[in-house]
N, C-alpha and C positions, 0 to 999 in steps of 0.2 A: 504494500500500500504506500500511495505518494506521499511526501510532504503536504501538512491539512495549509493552506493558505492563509494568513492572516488575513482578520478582518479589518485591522490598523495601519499596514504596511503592505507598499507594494513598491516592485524594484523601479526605479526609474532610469528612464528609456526615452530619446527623440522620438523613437519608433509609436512610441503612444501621441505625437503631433498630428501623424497624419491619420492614423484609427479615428483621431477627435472630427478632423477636419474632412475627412470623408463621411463622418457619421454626420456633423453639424450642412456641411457645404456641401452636398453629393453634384448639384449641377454648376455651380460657382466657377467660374474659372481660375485652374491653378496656375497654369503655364503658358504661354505665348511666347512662340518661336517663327518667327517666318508666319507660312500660309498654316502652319500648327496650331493648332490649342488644343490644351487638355481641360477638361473639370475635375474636380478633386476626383468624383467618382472613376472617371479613365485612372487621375494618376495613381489613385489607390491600384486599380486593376492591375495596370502596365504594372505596379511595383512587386506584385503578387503572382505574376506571370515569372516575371524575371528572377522571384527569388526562390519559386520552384523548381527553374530549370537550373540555376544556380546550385541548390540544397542537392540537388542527384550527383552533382560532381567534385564535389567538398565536402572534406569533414569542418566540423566546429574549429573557430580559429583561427582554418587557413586565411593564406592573404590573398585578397582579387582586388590587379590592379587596373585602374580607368587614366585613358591615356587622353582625353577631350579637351576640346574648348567649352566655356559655357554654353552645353546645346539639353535640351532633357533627360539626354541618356547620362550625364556626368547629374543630374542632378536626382532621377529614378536611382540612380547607383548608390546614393547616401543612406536610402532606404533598403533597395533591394539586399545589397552587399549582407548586412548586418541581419534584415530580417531570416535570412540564409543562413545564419550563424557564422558566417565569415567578416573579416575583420579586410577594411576598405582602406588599400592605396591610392591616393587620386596624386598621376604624377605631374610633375610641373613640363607641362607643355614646349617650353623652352630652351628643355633641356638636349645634350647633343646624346649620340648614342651611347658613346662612352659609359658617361654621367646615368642613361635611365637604367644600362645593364648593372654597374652599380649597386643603384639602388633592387633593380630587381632581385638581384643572387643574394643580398643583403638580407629582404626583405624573405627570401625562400620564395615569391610570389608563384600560385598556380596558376593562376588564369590570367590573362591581360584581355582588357577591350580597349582597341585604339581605332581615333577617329579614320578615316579614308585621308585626309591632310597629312597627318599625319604618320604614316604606315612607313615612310623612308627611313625615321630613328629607332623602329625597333625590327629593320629586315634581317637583324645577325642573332636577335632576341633566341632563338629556340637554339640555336647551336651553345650559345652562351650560359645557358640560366637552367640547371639539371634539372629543378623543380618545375619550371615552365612546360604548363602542358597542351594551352590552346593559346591562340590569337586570332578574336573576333573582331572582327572588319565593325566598326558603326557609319552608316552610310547614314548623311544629312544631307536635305534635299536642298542646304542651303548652303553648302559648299559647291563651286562650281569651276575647280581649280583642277588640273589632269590627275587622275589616280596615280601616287606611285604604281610602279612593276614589282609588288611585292607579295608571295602566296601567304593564305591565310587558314584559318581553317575553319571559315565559316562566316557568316553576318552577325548583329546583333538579334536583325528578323528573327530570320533563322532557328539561333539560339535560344530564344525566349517562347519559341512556340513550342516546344519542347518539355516549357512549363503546365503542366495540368496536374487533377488532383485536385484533394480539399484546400483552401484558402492556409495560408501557416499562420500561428496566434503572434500578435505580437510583444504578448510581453514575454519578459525574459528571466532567468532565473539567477543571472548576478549581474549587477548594475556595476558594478568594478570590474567586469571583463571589458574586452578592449571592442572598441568599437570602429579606431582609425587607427593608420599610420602615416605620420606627415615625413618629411624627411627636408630636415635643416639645411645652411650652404656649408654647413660644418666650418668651424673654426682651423681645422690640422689638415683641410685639403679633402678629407672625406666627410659625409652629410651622414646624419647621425639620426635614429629613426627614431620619431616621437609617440611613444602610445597616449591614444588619448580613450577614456572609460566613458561607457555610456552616461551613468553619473554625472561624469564631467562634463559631459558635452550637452546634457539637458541643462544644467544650471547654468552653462554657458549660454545656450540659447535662451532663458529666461530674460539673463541681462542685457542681452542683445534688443532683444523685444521691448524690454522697459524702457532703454536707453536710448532705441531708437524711436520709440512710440510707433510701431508697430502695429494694428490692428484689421480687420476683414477689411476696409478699404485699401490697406500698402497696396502700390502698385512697384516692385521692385525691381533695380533695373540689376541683371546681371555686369557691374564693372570688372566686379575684383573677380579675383582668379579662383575657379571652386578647388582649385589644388592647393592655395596658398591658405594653411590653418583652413583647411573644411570650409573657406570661404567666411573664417569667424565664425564658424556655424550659425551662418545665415541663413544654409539651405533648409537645415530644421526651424530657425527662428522665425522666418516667413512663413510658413507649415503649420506652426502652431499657431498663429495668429488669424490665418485663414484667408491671409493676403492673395496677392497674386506675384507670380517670378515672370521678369520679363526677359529671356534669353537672347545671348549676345554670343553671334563667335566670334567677334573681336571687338575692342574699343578703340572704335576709331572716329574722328570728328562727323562725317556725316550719319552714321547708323547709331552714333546716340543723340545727338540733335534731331537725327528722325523720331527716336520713340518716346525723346520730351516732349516734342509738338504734337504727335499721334498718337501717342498712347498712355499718357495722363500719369506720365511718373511721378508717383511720391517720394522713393527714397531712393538711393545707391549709394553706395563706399567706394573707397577706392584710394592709390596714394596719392602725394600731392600732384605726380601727371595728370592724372582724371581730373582735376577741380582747375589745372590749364589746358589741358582739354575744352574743356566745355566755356572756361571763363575767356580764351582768347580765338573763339571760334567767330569766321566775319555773321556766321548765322547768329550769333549771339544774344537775347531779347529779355526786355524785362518778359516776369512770365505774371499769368493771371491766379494760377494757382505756385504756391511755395513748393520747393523742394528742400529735403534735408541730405547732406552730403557727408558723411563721417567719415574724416579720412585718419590716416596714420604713418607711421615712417619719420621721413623726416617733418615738423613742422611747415604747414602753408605758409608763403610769405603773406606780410601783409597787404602785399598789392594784389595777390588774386583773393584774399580775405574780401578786400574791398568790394571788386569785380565783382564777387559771385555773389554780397548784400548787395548791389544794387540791381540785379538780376531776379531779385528774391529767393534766393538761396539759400541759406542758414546751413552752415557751416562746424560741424562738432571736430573736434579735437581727440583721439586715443592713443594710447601707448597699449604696448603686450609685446609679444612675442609667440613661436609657434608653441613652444613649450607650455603657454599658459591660453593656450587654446583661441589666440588671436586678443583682442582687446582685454586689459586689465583694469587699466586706472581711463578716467575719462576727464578734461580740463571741463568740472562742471560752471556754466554760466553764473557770477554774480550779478546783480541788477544796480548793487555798488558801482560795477565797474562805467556806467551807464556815464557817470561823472568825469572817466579821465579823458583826456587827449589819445588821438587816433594811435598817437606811439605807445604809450603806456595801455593803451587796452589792448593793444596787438601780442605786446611784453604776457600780459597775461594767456590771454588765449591761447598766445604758443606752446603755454606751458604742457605739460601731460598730466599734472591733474591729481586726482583724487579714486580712491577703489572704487569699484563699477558697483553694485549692489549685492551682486551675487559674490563678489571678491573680499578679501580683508582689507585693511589699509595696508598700502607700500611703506618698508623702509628704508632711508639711506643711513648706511651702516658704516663702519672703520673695520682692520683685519679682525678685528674681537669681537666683531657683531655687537659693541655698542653702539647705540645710535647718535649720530654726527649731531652738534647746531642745529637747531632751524633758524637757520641766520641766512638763506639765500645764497652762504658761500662758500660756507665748509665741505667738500666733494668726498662723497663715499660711494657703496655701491649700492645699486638699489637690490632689494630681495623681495620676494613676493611670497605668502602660503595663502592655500585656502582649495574650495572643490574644486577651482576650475587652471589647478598645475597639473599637470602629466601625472601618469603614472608612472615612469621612468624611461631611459632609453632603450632600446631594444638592440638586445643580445652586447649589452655593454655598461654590468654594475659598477664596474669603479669610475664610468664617466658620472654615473646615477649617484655612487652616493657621494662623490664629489659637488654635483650639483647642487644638492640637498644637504650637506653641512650643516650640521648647526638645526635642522629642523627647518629651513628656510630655503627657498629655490634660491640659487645665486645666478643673477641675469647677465652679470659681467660688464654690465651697463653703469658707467656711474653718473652723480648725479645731486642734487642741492638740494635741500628742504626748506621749502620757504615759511616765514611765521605762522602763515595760513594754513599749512599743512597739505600744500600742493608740492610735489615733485616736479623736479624740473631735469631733462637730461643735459646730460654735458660734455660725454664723450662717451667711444664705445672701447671700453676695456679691450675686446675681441679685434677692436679695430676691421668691424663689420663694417662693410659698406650695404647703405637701402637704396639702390635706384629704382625706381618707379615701384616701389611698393617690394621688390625681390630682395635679397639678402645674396650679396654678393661675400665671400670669403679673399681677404687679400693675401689670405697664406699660398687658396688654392692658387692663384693669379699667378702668386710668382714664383709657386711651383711649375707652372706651365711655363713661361717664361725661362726659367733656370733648368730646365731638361732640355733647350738652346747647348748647345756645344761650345757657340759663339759669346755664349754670356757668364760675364766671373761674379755678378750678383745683382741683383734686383730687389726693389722698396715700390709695393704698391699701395695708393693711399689715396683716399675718397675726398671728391669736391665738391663744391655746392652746385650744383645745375637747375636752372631755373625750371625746366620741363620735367628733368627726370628726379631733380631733390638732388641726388648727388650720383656721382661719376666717378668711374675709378681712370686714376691719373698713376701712370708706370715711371721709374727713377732707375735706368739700367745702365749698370758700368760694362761695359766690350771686354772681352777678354782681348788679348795684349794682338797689336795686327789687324785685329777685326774692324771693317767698317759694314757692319749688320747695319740695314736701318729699320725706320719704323714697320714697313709695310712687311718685309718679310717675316718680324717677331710677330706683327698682326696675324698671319698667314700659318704661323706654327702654332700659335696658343689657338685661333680657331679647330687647330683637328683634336685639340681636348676640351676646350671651354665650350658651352652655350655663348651665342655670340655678343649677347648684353653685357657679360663678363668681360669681354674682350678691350684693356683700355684704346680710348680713340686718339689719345694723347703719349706719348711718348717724350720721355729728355733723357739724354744723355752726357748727365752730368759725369766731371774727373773722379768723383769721390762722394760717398753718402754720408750724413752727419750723423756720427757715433757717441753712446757713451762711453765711460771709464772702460765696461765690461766690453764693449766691442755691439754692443745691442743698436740698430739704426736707430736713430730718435725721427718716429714720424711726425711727430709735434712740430718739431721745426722743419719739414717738409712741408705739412699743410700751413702751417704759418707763413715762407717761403708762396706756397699756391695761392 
């Protein structure tokens, strides 16, 4: 005889968003893609198809990965994936082959679905990855670009029709098993798998929903990337609210300028590119109805700040990371601030803020984890606990409990506390670069770079760019003879990098500024930029 069910408790699950919203919304529209739409009741179906035929080829746990732009099937996959008892990689689209094999063999992944665009980064995928055992073609009727020549072993169609049988239940029977895997730019050259728990990822979607106000009218625009943090588990957070998702397979100036004017957008995220995107498009107009844009990464300048309120825009501020399941702390609005001058209210807003709801409060901490001033200028690290931290790295405890020290995620981010009790960041420990919203690694950079024959050492370090936040900018000494230039190192780090990684900038300085220990001082490099 089973376990008798509590009358008091029950496990929580995203997977209970859409059970709600298909029981409350059956004919509602969930989805808009192209000449597409679903109502909750399709998306329920399609997600119930897919995770039957799913459930016959996996045990509990395994990993299925989705290789898409934001199109439906990357978004049915949040659901399907898990309700199948399988645990969802959504990979970063950008990535080169290298990089996704990588992550694949890392992740053990059994099954991949990748769009038809994309089918040329993963044609080496099955000779490479032991565990890999299909690759399903997803065909969108909105891509319109030549098929790679690459075999597959089957469709999405296909595959999901395959699916039959009783409906599978959605609730589950531990809320701490894993529900995703993200996979970081890793800090040491390789990306680092983040598990995230269903748990996690509902209380994350809770705050998502409050924070962004959320409700059956959202009309949501897909910006951000759904591989980047589970899209901040948006795709559950719209779900439960009973909104609508409006799908994007790319963000680019006219196709979201089309579906502000056409299709009644309420909200999207995205990093500061997307809010100059939109805020420096010549289509650009006040609107009649508001949009809210919650971006993150690096801070919005205050000129597209400007831009996008007189557009009627409103403009939210967050910080996180993938580790803490996409937004943590949020710069919440004072009405104080209603008083200062354009520069001192900007000073504010940039900040990152205060815990989200569902979060505890941040600290900035010294190496003893006591907590720094809040003086605005004493710089420690920030740390973070609460439901919505990772459950750990995957297949790699001494990165885990190095992370976790102390009882407290260490983000490697440091950072101010102001009197207010808002965080401010200040630099990135890691010496992360965000361009457009992605997480570039400068280790990885100039590891590509120094596996160069021609090159006796390299200093990669991130700049401010107005479109993309920042840029990674290269510092490369020639080995002795060598007149290597820019274009050929561009040319070598391309057959390892994703090409956003690839800096566009090059100098070829005598000599890089060092410490006593022989350590480059990037500081005075970006100082120097």
């Amino acid at each position: 005889m089973g376990v008798q069910p509590l009358a008091n408790h029950s496990e929580l699950t995203p997977l209970r968003f859409l059970q709600r919203s298909v029981e409350v919304y059956p004919s509602k529209e969930a989805i808009v893609h192209g000449a597409r739409s679903y109502s909750y009741a399709q998306f329920g179906a399609e997600v119930q198809q897919f995770a039957k035929a799913l459930a016959a080829r996996i045990e509990p746990g395994d990993r299925v990965a989705v290789l898409a732009p934001n199109i439906p099937e990357m978004l049915i996959a949040h659901y399907a994936v898990p309700l199948a008892g399988g645990v969802l990689v959504a990979l970063n689209t950008r990535l080169s082959a290298r990089e996704l094999g990588y992550i694949m063999e890392h992740s053990a992944t059994k099954m991949l679905f990748a769009d038809s665009e994309l089918l040329g980064a993963v044609e080496t995928l099955h000779a490479e990855v032991p565990t890999l055992e299909a690759i399903i073609e997803i065909q969108d009727a909105e891509f319109t670009g030549g098929r790679p020549d690459v075999l597959v072993d089957g469709t999405y169609a296909e595959f999901i029709a395959t699916g039959t049988g009783t409906d599978l239940g959605y609730a589950i029977a531990d809320e701490r098993a894993p529900i995703a895997l993200n996979y970081t730019s890793g800090t040491t050259g390789k990306p680092k798998g983040v598990l995230y728990s269903h748990r996690g990822s509902y209380l994350n979607s809770m705050g998502e929903a409050f924070h962004q106000g959320f409700d059956a009218r959202t009309r949501y625009l897909w910006t951000l990337p759904m591989f980047h943090c589970n899209g901040w588990c948006t795709p559950w957070a719209v779900t439960a609210a009973g909104g609508t998702h409006l799908c994007l397979r790319a963000v680019r100036e006219e196709p979201v300028w089309d579906a502000i004017d056409n299709l009644g957008v309420t909200h999207l995220c995205g990093a500061p590119t997307v809010c100059s995107i939109i805020a420096d498009s010549p289509r650009a107009h006040e609107l009649e109805r508001g949009i809210r844009i919650t971006t993150a990464g690096a801070p919005p300048s205050p000129a597209i700040i400007r831009k996008l309120q007189k557009l009627g825009i409103e403009v939210v501020h967050v910080y996180g990371l993938t580790e803490v399941y996409g937004p943590y702390t949020i710069c919440e609005y004072q009405d104080a601030w209603n008083e200062l001058d354009d520069e001192a209210k900007a000073q504010r807003v940039s900040r990152q803020g205060v815990g989200m709801v569902q979060a505890e409060s941040a600290r900035i901490v010294d190496p003893d984890m006591n907590d720094v001033p809040a003086d605005g200028e004493t710089m420690g690290e920030i740390v973070l606990r609460g439901n919505n931290v990772m459950i750990g790295y995957y297949r790699d405890e001494e990165a885990t409990a190095a992370a976790f020290a102390g009882g407290w995620f260490h983000t490697g981010d440091l950072g101010v506390m102001h009197p207010d009790g808002y965080i401010q960041l200040k630099d990135r420990a890691k010496d992360i670069i965000i361009s457009g919203g992605e997480n570039i690694s400068t280790i990885e950079v100039e590891q590509a770079f120094a596996s160069h024959p021609e090159v006796l050492d390299v200093a990669v370090i991130g700049v401010p760019d107005e479109k993309w936040g920042e840029t990674p900018v290269a510092y490369v000494i020639r080995a002795s003879g060598s007149q290597i230039d820019a274009a050929a190192l561009q040319a070598h780090a391309r057959m390892q990098l994703a090409g956003f990684k690839v800096p566009k900038t090059i100098h070829f300085p005598q000599d890089l500024p060092r410490t006593s220990t022989g350590k480059v001082q990037k500081n005075v490099l970006r100082q120097q930029a």
